[in-house]
N, C-alpha and C positions, 0 to 999 in steps of 0.2 A: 295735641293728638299724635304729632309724629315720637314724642316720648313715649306715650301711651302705647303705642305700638312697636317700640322699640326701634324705630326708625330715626331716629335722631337721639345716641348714647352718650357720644359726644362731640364736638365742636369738628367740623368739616367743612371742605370747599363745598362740599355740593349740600344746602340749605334743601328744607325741606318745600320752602317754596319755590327758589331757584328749579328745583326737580319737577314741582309739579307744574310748574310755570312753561318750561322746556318742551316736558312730554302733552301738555295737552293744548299748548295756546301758543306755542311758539311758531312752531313747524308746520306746513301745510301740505308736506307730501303727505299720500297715503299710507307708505310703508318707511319711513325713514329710516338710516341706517347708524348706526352709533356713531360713526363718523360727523353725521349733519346733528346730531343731539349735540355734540359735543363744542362745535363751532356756534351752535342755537346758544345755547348756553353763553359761552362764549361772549357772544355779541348783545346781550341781552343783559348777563349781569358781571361784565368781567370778569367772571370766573374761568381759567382753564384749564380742565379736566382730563385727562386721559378715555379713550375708550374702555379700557379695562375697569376703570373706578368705576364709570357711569353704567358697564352693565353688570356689576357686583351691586348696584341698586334695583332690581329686579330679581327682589326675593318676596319670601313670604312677610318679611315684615312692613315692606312695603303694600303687598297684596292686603296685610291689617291695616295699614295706614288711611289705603284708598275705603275700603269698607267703612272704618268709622267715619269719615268722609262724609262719604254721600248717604250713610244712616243720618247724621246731624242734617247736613242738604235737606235730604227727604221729610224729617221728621218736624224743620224750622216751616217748608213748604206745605206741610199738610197739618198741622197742629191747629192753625188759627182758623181753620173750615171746621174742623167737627167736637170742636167744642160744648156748641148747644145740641147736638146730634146724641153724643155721648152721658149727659146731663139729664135729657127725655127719655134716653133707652132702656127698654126693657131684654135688653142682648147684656150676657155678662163682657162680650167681646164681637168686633165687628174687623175679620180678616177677608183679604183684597189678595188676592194671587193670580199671576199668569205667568207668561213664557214669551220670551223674544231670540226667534233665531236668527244665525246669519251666517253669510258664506265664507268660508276660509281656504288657503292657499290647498292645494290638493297635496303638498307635502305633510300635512297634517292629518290625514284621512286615518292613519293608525290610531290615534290620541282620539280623534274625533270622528269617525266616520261618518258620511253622509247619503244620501238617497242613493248616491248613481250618477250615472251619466255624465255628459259633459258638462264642467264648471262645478257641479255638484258631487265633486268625490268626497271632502269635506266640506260640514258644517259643525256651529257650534248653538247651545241652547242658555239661555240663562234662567233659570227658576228664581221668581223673584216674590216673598210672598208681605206684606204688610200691615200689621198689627196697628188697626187704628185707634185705640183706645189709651196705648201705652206707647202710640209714636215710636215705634220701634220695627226694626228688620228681624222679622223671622224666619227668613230664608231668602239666601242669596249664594248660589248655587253655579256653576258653568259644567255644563257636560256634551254630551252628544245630540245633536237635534233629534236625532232617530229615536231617544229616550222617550218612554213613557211620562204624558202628563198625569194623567191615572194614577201611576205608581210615586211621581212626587208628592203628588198632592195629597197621597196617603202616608206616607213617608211618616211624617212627624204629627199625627192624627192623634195618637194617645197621650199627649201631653196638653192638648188644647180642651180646657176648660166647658163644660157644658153649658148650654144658653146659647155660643156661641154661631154669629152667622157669619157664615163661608161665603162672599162675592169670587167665583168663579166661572170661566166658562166650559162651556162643553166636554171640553178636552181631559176634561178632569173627572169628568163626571159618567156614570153607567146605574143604571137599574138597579144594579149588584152593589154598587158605591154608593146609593139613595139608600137602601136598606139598612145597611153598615151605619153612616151616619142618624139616621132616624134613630135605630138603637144606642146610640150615643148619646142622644137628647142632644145633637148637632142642627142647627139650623140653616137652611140655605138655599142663594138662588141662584139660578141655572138657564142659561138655554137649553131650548127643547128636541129631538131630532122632532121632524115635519112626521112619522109613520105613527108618532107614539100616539096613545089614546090613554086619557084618565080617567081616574072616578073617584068619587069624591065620596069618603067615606066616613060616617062619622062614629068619635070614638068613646063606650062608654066613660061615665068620667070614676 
């Protein structure tokens, strides 16, 4: 995978597990500073690094490295549950999307802006959407929390195959977004606001 992604070209102090071992299981500050990465490291696999090497490792190829990652992760995690799901279905495809935000340094509020107030200058949002049938990541996204779910969740709408049922919630969903999708031969389900009222209409065939 670190080939794959170009993060490992050739032979170097800093292994691709070394790295990943450092940044996510080594250290238990919250914000640690290249300096304690480096000593982590360090102490962990003999290796001694400089700071400058170690944040010349926080590029985009990394950023590929981590995604196929946690796609295999997710995909090892969730294949062996919808098996028989997938097998019975009469969905040509069954997509799972939401959104998880969180608070960031208020130095960041350009990049990321957030609500307001205090503690909340910055935030950040991840769109994360998963394609159950092909065990795959079909959107995995970091933007602004302030972002529209709405507008992600329609984002990449005309490439998704018809049949297909949407598991999303509310925040994604509108009146105006129900009708769109029905004309798509999109399927899907939803929470409801508490004011709405249905009816149930039936269609010639």
């Amino acid at each position: 995978m670190a080939k794959e992604s170009g993060f490992k070209q050739r032979s170097s102090k800093i292994s691709p597990k070394s790295f990943i071992e450092t940044v996510f299981f080594t250290n238990s500050s919250n914000s640690p500073s290249l300096s304690e990465y480096c000593i982590d490291m360090e102490h962990s696999s003999s290796t001694c690094v400089s700071k400058q090497a170690f944040d010349k490792r926080f590029n985009e190829r990394t950023k590929e490295m981590l995604y196929i990652i946690l796609q295999k992760v997710m995909s090892k995690q969730v294949a062996c549950k919808h098996s028989l799901v997938e097998s019975k279905s009469k969905f040509t495809d069954i997509r799972i999307m939401d959104s998880s935000e969180f608070k960031l340094s208020k130095n960041l509020a350009a990049a990321f802006p957030g609500y307001g107030g205090l503690g909340r200058e910055a935030s950040a949002q991840i769109q994360f959407e998963y394609q159950l049938f092909g065990s795959r990541i079909t959107e995995f996204t970091i933007g602004s929390a302030i972002d529209s779910d709405s507008k992600a969740g329609m984002k990449n709408i005309d490439s998704i195959p018809a049949n297909t049922l949407l598991l999303r919630d509310l925040g994604y969903f509108s009146p105006k977004i129900f009708n769109e999708l029905l004309n798509k031969n999109l399927y899907f389900i939803s929470r409801a606001k508490s004011q709405w009222n249905f009816t149930y209409v039936k269609l010639k065939n």
